[in-house]
C-alpha positions as a Markdown table, in Angstrom:
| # | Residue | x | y | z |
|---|---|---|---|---|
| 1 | Unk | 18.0 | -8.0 | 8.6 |
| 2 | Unk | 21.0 | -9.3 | 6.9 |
| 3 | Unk | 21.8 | -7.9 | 2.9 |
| 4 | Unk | 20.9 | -11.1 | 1.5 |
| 5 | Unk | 17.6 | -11.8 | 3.2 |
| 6 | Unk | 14.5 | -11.2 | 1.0 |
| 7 | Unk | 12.0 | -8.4 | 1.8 |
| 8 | Unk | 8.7 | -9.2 | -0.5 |
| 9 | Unk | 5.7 | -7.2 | -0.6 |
| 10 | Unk | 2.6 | -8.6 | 0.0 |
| 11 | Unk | -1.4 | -8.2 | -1.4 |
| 12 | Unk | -3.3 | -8.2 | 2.0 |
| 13 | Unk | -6.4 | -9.3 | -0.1 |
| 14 | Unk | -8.4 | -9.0 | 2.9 |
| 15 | Unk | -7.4 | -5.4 | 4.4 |
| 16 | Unk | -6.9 | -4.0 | 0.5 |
| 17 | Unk | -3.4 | -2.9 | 1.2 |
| 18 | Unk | -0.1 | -4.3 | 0.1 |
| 19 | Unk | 2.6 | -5.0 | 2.8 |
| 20 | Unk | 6.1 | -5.1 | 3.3 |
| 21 | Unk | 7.7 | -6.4 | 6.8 |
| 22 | Unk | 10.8 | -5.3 | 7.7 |
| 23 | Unk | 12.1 | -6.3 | 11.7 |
| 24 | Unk | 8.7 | -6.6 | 12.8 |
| 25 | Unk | 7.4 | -3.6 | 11.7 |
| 26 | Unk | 5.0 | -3.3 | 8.3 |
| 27 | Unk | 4.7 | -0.3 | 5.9 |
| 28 | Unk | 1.6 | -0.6 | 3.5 |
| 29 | Unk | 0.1 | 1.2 | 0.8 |
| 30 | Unk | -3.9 | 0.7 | 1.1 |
| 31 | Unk | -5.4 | 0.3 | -2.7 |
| 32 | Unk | -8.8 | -0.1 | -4.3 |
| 33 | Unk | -8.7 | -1.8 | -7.7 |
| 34 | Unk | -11.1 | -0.6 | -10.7 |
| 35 | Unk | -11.3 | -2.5 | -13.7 |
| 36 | Unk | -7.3 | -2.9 | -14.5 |
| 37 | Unk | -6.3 | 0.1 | -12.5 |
| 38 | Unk | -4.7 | 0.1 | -9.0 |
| 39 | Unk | -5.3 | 2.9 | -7.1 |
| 40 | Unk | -2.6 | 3.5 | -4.3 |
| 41 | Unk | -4.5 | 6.2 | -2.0 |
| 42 | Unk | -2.3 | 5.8 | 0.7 |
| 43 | Unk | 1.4 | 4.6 | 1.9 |
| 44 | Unk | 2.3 | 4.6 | 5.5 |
| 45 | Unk | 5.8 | 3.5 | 7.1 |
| 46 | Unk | 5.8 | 3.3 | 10.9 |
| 47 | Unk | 8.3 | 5.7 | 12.7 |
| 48 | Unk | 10.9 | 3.1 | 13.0 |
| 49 | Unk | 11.4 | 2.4 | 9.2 |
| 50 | Unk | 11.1 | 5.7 | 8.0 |
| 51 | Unk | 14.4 | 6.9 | 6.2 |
| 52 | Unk | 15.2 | 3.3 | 5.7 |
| 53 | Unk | 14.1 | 3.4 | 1.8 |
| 54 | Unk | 11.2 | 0.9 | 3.2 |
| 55 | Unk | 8.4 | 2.3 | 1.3 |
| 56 | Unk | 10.4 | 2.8 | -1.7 |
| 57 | Unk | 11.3 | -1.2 | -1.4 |
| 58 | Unk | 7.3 | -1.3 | -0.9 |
| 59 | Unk | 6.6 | 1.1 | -3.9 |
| 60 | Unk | 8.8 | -1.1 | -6.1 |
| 61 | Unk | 7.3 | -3.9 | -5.1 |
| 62 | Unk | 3.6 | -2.5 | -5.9 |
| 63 | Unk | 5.0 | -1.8 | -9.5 |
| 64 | Unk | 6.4 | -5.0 | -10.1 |
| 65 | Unk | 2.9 | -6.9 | -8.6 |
| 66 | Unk | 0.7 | -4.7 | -10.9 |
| 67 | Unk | 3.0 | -5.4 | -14.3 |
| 68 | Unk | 3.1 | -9.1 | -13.6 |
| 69 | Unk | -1.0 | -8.5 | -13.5 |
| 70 | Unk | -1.7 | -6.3 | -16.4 |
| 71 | Unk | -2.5 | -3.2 | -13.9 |
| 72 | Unk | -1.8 | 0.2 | -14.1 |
| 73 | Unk | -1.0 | 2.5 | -11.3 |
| 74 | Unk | -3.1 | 5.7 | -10.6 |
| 75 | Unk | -1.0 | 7.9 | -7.2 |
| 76 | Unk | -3.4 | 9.3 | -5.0 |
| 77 | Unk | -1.2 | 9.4 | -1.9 |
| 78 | Unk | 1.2 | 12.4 | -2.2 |
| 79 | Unk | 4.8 | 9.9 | -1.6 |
| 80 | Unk | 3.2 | 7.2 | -4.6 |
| 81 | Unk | 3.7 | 10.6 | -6.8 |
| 82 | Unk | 6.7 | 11.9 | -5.8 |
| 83 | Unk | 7.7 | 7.9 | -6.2 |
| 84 | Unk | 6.8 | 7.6 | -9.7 |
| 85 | Unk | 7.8 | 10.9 | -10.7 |
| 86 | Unk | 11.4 | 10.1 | -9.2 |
| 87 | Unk | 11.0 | 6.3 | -11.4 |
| 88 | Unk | 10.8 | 7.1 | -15.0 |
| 89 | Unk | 11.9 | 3.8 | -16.1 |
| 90 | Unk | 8.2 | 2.8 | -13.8 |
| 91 | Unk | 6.0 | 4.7 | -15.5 |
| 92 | Unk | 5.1 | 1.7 | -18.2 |
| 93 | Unk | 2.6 | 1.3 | -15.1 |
| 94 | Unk | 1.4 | 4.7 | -14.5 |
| 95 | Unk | -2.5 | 5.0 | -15.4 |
């Protein structure tokens, strides 16, 4: 992946997770939605992308997705809290 190629999460609708590709290999964050709030109950990067910052890319992307919607974020998954608590200036999100 070259520095000025895009990396954009996206809503799988259909599995209820958000996804972010990186060199053929995804990291996700599977979500339910209730009402206006976007729970993230899990975040998963595959061995290979793991201490890349690829689900902090994917995190940032969730934020962004859920302010353009009028959602707020509710952590359930241990890494989406550490990630917001590490991302004050995210936390106009945070349920």
């Amino acid at each position: 992946m070259s520095a000025t190629e895009s990396i954009q999460v996206i809503d799988n609708k259909e599995k209820e997770r958000f996804e972010l590709h990186i060199d053929g290999h995804t990291a996700f964050a599977a979500y339910r939605v209730e009402g206006t709030t976007l729970f993230i109950d899990y975040v998963e990067a595959p061995p290979p992308l793991r201490g890349t910052g690829a689900a902090g890319r994917l995190m940032e992307g969730i934020t962004t997705m859920a302010r353009d919607h009028g959602q707020k974020i509710y952590p359930i998954c241990s890494y989406a809290v550490s990630w917001m608590n590490r991302h004050p200036d995210q936390h106009d999100v945070l349920a």
